[in-house]
N, CA, C and O atoms as CSV, one atom per row, in Angstrom:
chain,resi,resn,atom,element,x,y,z
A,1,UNK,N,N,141.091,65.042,23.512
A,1,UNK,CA,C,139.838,64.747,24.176
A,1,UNK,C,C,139.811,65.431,25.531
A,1,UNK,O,O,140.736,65.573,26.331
A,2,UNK,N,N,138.411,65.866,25.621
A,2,UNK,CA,C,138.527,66.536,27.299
A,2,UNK,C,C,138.033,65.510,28.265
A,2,UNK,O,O,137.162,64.744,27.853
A,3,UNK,N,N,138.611,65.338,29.912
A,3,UNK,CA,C,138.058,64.667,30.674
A,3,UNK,C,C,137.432,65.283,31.355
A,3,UNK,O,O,137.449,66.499,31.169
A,4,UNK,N,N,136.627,64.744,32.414
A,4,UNK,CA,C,136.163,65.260,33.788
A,4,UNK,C,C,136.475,64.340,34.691
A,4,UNK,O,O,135.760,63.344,34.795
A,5,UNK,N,N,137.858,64.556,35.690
A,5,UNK,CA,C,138.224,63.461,36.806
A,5,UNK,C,C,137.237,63.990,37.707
A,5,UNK,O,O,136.853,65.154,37.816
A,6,UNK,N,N,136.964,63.195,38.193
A,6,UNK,CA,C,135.832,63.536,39.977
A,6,UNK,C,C,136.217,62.576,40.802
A,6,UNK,O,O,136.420,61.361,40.797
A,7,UNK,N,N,136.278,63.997,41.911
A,7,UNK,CA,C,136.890,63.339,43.008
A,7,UNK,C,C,135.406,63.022,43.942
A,7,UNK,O,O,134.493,63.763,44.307
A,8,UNK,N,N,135.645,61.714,44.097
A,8,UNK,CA,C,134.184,60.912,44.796
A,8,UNK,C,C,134.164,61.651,46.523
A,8,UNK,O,O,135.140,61.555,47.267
A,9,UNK,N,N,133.127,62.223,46.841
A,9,UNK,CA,C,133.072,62.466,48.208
A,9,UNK,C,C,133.409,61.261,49.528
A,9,UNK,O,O,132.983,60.106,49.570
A,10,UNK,N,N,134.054,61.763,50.262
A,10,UNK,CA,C,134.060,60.840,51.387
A,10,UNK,C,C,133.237,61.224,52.579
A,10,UNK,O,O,132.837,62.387,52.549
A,11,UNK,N,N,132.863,60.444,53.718
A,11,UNK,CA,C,132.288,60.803,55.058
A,11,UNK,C,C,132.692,62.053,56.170
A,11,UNK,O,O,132.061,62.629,57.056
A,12,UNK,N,N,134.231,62.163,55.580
A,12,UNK,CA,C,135.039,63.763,55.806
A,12,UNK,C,C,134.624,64.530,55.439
A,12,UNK,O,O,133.956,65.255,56.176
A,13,UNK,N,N,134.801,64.861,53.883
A,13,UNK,CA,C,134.389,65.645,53.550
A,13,UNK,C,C,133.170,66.303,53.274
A,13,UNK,O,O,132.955,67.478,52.976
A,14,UNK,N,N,132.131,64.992,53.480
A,14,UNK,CA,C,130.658,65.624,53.700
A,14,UNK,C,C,130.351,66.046,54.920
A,14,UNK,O,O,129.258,66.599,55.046
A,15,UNK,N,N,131.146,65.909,56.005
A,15,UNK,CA,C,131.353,66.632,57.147
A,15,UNK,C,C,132.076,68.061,57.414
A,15,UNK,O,O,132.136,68.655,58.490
A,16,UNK,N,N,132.555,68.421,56.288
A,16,UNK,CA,C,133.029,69.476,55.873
A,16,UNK,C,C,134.359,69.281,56.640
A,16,UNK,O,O,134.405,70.097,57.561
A,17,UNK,N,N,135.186,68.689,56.605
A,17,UNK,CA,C,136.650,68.445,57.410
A,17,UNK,C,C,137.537,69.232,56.161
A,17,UNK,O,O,137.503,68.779,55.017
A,18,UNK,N,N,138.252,70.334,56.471
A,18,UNK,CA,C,139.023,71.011,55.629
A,18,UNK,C,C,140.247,69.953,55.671
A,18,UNK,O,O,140.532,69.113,56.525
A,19,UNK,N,N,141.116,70.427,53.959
A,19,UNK,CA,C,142.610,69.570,53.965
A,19,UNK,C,C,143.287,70.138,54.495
A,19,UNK,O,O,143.098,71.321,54.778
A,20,UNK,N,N,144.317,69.462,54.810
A,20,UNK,CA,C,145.532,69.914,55.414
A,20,UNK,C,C,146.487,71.152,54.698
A,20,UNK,O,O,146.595,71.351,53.488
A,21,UNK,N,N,146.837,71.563,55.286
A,21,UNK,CA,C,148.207,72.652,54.709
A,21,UNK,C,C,149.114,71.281,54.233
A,21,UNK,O,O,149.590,71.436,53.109
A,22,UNK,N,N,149.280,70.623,54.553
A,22,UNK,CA,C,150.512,69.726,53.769
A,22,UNK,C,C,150.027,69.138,52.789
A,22,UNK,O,O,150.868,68.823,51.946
A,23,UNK,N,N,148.079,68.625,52.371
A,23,UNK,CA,C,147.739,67.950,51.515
A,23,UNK,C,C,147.260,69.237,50.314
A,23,UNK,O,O,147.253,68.976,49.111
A,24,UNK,N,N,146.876,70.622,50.851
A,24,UNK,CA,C,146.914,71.989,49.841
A,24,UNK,C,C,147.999,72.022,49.322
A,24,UNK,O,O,147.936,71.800,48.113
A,25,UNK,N,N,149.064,72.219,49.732
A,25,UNK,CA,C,150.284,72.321,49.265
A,25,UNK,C,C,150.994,71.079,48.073
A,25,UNK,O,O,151.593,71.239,47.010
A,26,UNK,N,N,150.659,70.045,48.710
A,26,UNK,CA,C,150.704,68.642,47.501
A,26,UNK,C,C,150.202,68.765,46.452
A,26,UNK,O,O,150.835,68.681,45.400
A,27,UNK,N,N,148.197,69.124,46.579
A,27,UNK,CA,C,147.727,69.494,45.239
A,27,UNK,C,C,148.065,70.095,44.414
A,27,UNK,O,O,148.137,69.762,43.231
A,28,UNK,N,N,148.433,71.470,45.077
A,28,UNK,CA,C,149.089,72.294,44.956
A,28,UNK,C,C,150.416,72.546,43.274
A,28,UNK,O,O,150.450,73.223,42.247
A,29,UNK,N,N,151.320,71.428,44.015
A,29,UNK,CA,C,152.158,71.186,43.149
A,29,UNK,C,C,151.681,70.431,41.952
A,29,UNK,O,O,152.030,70.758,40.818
A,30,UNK,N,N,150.886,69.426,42.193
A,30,UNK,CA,C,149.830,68.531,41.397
A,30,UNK,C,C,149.359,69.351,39.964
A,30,UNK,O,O,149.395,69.035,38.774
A,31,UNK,N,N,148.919,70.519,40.674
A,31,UNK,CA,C,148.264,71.303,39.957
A,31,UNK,C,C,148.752,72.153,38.668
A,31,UNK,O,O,148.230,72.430,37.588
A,32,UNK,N,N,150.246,72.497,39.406
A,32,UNK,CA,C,151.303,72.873,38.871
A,32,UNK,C,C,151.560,72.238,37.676
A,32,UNK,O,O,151.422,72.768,36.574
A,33,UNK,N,N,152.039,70.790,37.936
A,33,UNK,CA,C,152.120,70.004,36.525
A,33,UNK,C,C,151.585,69.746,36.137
A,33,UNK,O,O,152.156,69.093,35.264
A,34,UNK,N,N,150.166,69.647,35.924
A,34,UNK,CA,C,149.203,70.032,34.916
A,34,UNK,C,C,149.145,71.102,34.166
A,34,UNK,O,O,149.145,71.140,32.936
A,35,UNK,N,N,149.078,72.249,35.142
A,35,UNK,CA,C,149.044,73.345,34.098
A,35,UNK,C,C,150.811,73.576,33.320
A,35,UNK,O,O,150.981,74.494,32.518
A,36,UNK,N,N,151.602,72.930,33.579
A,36,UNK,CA,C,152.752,73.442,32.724
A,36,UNK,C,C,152.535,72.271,31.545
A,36,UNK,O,O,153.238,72.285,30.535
A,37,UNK,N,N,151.823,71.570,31.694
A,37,UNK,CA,C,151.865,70.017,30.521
A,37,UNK,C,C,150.656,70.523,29.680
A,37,UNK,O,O,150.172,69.988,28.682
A,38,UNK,N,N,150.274,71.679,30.308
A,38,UNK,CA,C,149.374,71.730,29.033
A,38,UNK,C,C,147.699,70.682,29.401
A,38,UNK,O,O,146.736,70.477,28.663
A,39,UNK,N,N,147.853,70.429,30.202
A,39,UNK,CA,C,146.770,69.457,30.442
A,39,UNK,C,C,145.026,70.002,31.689
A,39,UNK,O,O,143.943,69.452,31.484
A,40,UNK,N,N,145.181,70.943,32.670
A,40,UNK,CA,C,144.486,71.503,33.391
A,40,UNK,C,C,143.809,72.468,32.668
A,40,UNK,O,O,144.488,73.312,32.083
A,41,UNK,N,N,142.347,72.516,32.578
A,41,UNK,CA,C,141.225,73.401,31.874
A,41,UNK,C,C,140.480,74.123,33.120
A,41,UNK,O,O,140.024,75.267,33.118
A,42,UNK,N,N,140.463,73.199,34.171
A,42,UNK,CA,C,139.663,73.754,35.145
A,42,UNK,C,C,139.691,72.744,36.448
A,42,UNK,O,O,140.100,71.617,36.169
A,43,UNK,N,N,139.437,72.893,37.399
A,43,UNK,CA,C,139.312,72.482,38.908
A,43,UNK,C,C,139.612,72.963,40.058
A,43,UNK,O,O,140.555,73.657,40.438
A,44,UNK,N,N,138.437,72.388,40.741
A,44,UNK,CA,C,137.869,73.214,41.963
A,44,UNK,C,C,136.837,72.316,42.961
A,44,UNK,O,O,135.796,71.733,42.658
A,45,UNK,N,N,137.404,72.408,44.036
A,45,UNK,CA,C,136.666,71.204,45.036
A,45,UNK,C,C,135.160,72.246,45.424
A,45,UNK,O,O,134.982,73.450,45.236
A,46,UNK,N,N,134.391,71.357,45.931
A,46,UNK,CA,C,133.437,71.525,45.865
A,46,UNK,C,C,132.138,71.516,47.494
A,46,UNK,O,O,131.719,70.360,47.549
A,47,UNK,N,N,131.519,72.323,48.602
A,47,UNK,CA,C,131.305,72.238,49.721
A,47,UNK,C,C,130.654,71.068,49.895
A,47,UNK,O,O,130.532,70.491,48.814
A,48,UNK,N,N,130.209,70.506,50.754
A,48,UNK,CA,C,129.377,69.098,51.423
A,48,UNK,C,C,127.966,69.645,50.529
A,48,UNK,O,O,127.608,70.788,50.244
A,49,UNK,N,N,127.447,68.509,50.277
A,49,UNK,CA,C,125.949,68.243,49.784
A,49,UNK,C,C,124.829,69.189,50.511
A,49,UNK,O,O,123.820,69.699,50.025
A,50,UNK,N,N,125.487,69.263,52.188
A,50,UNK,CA,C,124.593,69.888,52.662
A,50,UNK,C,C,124.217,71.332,52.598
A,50,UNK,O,O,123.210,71.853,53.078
A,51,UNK,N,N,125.481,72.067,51.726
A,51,UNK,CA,C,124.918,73.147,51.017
A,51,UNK,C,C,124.715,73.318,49.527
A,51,UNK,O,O,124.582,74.347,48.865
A,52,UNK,N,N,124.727,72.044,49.169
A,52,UNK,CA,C,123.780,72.315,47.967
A,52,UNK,C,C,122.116,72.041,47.814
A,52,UNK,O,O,121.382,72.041,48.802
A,53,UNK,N,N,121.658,71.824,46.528
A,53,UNK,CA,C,120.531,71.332,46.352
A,53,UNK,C,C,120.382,70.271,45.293
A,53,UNK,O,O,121.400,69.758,44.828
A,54,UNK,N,N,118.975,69.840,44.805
A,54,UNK,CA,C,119.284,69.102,43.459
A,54,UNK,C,C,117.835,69.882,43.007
A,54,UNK,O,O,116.991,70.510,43.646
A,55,UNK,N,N,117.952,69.601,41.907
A,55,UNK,CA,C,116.443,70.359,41.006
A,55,UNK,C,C,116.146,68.708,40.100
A,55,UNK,O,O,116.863,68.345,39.168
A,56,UNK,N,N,115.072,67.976,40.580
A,56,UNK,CA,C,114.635,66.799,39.979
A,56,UNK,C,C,113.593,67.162,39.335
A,56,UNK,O,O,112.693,67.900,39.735
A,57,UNK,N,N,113.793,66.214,37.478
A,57,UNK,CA,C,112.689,66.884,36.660
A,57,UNK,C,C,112.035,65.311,36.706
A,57,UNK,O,O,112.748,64.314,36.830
A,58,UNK,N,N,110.382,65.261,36.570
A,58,UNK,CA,C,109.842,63.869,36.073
A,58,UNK,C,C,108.312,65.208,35.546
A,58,UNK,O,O,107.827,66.179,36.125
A,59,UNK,N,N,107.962,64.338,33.816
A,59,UNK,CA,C,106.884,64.384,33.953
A,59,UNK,C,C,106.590,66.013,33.218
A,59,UNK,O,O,105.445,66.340,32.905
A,60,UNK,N,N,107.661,66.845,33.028
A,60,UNK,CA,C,108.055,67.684,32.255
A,60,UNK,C,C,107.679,69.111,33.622
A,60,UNK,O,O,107.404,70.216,33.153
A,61,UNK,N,N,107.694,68.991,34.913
A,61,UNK,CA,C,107.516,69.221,36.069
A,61,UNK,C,C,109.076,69.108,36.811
A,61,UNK,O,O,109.999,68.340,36.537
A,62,UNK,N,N,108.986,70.234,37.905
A,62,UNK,CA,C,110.473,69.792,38.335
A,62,UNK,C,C,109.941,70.322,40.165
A,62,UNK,O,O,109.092,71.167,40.448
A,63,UNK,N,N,110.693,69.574,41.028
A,63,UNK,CA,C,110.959,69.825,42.758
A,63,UNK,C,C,112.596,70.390,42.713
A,63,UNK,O,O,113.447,70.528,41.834
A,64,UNK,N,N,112.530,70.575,43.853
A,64,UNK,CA,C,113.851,70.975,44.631
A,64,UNK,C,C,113.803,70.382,45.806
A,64,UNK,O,O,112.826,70.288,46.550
A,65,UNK,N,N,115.038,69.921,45.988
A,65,UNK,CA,C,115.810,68.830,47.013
A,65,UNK,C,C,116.656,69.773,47.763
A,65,UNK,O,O,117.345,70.537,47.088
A,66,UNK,N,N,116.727,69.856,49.192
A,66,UNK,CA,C,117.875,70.096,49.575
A,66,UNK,C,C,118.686,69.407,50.838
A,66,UNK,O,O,118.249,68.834,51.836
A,67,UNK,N,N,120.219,69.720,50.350
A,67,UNK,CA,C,121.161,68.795,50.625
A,67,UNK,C,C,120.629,68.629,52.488
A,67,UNK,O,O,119.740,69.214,53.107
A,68,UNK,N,N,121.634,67.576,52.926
A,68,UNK,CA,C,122.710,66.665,52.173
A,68,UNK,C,C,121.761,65.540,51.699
A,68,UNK,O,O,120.583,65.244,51.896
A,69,UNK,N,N,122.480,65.197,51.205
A,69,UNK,CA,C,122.346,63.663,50.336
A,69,UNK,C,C,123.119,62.657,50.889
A,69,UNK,O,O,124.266,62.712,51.331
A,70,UNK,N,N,122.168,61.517,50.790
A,70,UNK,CA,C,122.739,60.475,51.919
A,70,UNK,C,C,123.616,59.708,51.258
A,70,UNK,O,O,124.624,59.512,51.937
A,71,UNK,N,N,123.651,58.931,49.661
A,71,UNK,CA,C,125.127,58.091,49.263
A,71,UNK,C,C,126.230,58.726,49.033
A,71,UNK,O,O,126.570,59.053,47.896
A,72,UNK,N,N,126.797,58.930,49.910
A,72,UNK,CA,C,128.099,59.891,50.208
A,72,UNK,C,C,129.283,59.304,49.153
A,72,UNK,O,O,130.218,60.026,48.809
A,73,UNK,N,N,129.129,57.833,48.652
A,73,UNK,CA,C,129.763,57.154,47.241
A,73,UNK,C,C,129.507,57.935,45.918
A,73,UNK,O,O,130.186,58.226,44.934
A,74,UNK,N,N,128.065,58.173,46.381
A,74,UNK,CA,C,127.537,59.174,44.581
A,74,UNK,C,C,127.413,60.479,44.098
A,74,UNK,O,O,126.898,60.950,43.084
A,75,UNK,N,N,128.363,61.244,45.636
A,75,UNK,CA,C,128.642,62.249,45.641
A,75,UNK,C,C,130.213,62.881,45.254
A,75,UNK,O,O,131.220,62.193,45.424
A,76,UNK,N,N,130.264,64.215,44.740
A,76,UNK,CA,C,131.377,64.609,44.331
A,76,UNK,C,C,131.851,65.656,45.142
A,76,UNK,O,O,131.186,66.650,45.434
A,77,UNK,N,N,133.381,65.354,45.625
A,77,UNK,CA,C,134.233,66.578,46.190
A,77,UNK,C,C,134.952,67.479,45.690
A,77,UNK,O,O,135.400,68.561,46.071
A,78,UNK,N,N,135.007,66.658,44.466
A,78,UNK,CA,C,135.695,68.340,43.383
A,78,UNK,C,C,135.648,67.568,41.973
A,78,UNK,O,O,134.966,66.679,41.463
A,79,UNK,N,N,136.728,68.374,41.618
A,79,UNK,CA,C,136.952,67.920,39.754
A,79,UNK,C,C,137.681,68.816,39.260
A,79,UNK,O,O,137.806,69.970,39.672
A,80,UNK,N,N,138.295,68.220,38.175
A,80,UNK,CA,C,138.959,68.753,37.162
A,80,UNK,C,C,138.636,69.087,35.736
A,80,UNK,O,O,137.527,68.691,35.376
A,81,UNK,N,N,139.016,69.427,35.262
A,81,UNK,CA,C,139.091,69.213,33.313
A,81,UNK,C,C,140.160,69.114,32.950
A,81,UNK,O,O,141.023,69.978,33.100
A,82,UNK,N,N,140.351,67.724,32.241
A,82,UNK,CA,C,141.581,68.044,31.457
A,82,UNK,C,C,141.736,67.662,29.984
A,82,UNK,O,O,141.100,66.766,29.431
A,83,UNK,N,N,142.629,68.425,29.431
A,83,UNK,CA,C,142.259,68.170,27.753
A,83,UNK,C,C,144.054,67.157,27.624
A,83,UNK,O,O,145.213,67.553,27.740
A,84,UNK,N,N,143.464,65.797,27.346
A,84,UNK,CA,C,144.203,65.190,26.790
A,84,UNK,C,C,144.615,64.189,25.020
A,84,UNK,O,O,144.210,64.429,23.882
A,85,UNK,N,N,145.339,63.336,25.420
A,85,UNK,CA,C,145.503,62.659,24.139
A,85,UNK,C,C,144.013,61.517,23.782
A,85,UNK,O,O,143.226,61.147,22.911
A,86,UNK,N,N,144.299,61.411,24.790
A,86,UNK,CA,C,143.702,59.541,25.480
A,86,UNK,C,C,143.049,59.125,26.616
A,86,UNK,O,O,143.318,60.132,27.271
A,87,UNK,N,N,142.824,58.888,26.884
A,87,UNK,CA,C,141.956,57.884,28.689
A,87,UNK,C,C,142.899,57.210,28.898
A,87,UNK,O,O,142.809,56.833,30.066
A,88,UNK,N,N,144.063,56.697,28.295
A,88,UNK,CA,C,145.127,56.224,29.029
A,88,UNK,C,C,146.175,57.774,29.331
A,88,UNK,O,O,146.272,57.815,30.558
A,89,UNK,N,N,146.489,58.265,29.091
A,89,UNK,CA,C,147.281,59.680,29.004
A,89,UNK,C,C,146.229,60.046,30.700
A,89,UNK,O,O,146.647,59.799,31.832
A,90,UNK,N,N,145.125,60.547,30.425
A,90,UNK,CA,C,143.968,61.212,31.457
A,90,UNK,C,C,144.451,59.456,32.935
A,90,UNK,O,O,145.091,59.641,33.970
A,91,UNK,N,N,144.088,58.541,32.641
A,91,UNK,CA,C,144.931,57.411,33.816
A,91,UNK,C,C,146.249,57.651,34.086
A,91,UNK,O,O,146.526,57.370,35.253
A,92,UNK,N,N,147.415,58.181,33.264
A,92,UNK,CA,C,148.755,58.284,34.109
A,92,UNK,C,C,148.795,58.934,34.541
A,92,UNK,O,O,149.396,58.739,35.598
A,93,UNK,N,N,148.123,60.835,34.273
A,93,UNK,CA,C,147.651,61.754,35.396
A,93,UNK,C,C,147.400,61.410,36.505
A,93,UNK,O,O,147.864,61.724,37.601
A,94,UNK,N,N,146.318,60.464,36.053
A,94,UNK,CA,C,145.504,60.299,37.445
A,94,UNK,C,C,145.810,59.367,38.472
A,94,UNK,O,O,145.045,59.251,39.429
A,95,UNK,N,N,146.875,58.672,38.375
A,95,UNK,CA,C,147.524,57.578,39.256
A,95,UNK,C,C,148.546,58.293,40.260
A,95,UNK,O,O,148.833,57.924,41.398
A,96,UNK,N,N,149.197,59.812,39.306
A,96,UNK,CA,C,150.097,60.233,40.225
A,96,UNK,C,C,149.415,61.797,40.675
A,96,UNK,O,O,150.011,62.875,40.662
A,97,UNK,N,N,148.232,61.583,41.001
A,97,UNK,CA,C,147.441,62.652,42.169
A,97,UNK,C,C,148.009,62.213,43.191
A,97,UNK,O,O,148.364,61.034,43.209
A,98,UNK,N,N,148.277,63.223,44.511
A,98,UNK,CA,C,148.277,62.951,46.230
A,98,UNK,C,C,147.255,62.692,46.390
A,98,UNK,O,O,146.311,63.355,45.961
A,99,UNK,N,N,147.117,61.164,47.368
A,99,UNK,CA,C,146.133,61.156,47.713
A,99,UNK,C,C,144.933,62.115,48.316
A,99,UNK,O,O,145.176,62.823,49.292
A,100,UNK,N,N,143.820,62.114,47.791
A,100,UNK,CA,C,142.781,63.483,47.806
A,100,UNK,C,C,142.429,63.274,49.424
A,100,UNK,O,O,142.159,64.262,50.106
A,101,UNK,N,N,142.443,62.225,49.876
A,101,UNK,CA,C,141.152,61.679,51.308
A,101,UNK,C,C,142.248,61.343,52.290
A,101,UNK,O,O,141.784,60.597,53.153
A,102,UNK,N,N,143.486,61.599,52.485
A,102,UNK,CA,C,144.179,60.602,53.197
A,102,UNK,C,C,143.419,59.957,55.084
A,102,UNK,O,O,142.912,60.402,56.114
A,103,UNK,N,N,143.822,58.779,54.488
A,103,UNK,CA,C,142.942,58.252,55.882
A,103,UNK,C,C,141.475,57.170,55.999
A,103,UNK,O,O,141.019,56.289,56.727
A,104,UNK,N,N,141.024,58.200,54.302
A,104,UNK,CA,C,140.031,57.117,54.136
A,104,UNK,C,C,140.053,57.052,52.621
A,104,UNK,O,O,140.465,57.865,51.793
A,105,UNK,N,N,139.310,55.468,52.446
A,105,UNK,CA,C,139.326,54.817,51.114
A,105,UNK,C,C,139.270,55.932,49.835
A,105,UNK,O,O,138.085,56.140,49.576
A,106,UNK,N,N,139.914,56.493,49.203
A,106,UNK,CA,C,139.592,57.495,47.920
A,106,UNK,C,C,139.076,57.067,46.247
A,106,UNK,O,O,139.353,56.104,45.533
A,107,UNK,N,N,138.558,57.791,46.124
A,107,UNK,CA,C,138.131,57.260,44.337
A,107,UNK,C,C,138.136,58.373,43.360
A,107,UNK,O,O,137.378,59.328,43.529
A,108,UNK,N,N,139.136,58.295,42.106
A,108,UNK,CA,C,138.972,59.337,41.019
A,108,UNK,C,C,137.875,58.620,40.018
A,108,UNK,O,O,137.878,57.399,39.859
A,109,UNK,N,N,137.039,59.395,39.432
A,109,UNK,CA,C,136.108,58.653,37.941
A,109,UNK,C,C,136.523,59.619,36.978
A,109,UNK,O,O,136.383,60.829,37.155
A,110,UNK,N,N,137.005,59.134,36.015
A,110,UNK,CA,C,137.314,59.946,35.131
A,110,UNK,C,C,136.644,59.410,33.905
A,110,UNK,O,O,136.714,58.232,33.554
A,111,UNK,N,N,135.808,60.612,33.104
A,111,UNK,CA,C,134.631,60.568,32.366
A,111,UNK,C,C,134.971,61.377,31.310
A,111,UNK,O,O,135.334,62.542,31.475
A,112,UNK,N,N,134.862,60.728,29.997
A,112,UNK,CA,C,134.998,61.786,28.497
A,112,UNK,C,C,133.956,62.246,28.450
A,112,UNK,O,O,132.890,61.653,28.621
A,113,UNK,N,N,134.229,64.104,28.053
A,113,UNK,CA,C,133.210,64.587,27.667
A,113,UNK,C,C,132.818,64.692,26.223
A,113,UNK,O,O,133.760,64.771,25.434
A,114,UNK,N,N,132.060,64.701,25.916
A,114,UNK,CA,C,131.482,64.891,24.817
A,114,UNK,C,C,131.746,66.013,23.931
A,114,UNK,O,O,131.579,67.211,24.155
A,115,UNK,N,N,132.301,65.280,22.615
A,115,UNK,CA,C,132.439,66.240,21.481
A,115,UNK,C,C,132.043,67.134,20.709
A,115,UNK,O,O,133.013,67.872,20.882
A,116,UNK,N,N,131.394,67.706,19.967
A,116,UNK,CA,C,130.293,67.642,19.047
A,116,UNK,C,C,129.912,66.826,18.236
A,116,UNK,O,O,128.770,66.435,17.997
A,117,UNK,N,N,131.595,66.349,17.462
A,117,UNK,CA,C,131.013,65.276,16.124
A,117,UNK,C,C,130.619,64.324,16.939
A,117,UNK,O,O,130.151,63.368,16.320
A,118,UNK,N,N,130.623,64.173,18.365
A,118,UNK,CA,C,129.872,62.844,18.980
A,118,UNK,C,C,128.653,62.919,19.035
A,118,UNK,O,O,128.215,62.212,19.943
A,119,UNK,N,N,127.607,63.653,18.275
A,119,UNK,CA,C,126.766,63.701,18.267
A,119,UNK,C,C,125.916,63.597,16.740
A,119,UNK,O,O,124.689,63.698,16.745
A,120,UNK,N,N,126.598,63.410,15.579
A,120,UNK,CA,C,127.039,63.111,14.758
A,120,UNK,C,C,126.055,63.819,13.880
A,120,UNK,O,O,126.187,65.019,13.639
A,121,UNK,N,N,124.670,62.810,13.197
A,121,UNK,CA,C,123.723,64.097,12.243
A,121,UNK,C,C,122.599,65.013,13.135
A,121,UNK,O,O,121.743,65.798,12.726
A,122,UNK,N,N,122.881,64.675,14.253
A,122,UNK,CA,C,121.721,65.531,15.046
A,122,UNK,C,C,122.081,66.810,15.360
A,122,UNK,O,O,121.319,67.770,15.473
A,123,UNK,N,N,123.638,66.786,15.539
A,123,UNK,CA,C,124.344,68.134,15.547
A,123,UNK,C,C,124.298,69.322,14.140
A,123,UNK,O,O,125.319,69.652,13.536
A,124,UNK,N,N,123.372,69.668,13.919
A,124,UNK,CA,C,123.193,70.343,12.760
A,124,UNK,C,C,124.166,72.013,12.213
A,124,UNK,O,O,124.494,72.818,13.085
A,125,UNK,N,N,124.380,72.184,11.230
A,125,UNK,CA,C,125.237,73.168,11.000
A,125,UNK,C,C,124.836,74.585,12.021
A,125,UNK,O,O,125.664,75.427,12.367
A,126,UNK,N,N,123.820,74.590,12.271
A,126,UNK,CA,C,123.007,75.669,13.742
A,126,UNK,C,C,123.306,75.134,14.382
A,126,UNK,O,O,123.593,76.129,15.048
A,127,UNK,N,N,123.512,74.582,14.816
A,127,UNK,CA,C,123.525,73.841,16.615
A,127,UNK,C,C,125.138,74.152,16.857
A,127,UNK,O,O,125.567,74.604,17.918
A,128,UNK,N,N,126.089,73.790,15.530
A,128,UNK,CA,C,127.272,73.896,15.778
A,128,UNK,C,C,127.390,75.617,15.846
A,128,UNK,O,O,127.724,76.256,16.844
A,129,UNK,N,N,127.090,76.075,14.757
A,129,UNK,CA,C,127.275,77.593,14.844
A,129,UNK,C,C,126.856,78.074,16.391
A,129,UNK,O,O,127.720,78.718,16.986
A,130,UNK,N,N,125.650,77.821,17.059
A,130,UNK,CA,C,125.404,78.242,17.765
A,130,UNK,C,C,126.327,77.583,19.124
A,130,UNK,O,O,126.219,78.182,20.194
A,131,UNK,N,N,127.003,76.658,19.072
A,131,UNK,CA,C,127.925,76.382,20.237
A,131,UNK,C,C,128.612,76.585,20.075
A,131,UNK,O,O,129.465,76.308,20.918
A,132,UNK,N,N,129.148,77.476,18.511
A,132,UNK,CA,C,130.745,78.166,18.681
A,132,UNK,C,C,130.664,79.604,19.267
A,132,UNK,O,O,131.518,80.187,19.935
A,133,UNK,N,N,129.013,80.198,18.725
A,133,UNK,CA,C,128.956,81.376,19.435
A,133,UNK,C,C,128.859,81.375,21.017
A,133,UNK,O,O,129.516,82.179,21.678
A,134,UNK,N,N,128.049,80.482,21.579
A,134,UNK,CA,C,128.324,80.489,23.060
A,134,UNK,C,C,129.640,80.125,23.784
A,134,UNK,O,O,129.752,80.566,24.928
A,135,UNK,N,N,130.535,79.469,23.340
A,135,UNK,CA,C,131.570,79.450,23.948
A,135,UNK,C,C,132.478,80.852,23.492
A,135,UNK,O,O,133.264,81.300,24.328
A,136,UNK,N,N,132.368,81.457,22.300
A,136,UNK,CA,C,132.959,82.389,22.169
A,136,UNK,C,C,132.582,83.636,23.208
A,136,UNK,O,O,133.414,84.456,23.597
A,137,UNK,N,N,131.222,83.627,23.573
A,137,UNK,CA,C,130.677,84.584,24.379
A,137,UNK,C,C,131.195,84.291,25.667
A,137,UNK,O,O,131.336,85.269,26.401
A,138,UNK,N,N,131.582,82.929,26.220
A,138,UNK,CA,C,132.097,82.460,27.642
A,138,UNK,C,C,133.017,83.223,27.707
A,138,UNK,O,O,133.069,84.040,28.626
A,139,UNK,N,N,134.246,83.130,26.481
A,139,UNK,CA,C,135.194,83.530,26.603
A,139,UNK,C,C,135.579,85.369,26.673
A,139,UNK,O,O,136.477,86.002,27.228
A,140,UNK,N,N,134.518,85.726,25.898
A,140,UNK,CA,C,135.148,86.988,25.923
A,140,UNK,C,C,134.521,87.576,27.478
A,140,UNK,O,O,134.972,88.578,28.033
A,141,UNK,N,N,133.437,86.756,28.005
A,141,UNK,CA,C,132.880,87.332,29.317
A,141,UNK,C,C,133.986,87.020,30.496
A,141,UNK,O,O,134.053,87.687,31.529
A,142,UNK,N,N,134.595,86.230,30.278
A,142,UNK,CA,C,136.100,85.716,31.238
A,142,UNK,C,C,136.726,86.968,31.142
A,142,UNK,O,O,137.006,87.574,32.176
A,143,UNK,N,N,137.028,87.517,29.847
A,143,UNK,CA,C,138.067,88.089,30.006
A,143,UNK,C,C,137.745,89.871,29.869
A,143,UNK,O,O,138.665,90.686,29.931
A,144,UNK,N,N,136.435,90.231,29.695
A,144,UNK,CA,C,136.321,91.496,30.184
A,144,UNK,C,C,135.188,91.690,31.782
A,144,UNK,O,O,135.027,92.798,32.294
């Protein structure tokens, strides 16, 4: 199963307060044993709200928002992917992260992504064909 851990923004980091050389270096290693376990797909922290945007649809109509965004709780500072066994397997990962925030309160959410067969008869023999061809196209665009 694949996860998505997210690392919940704090009042630091929506202030844009860079980590430390000693807390880079921690991840660092963090990171390390993931990717030798076979478990790291992807992650990458992410700038303050205040340089992003949001694109809100209502009504089959869409605006643009731009940052920051004020619940600094419902915001994200980075993330991962990881392809595991379990949500308990993806929790023992995630208990022995360095702390991401040191100093202030931190929060990982870690969220299953979605399968295909989780989508079960709506996923039609096209829909699948066609999401094996787009990821096949991800891939070969990675690598030329």
């Amino acid at each position: 199963m694949k996860v998505m851990v997210i690392v919940k923004a704090t009042t630091s980091s929506e202030a844009g307060v860079m980590p430390s050389e000693a807390l880079l270096t921690e991840m660092g290693k963090y990171n390390e044993e993931l990717v030798k376990a076979g478990i790291m797909l992807a992650g990458d922290g992410l700038h303050p709200s205040s340089k992003g945007k949001r694109v809100r649809f209502w009504g089959g109509k869409s605006s643009v928002l731009d940052g920051p965004f004020t619940e600094t709780k419902e915001l994200i500072a980075g993330f991962w992917i990881w392809q595991v066994r379990s949500m308990e397997e993806a929790l023992e990962w995630a208990r022995r992260c360095p702390d991401p925030m040191p100093g202030e309160e931190a929060e990982l959410e870690l969220r299953p992504i979605f399968e295909a067969e989780d989508f079960g008869a709506v996923m039609t023999p096209e829909l699948l064909a066609q999401e094996q061809r787009l990821r096949e196209e991800v891939e070969r665009q990675k690598k030329g």
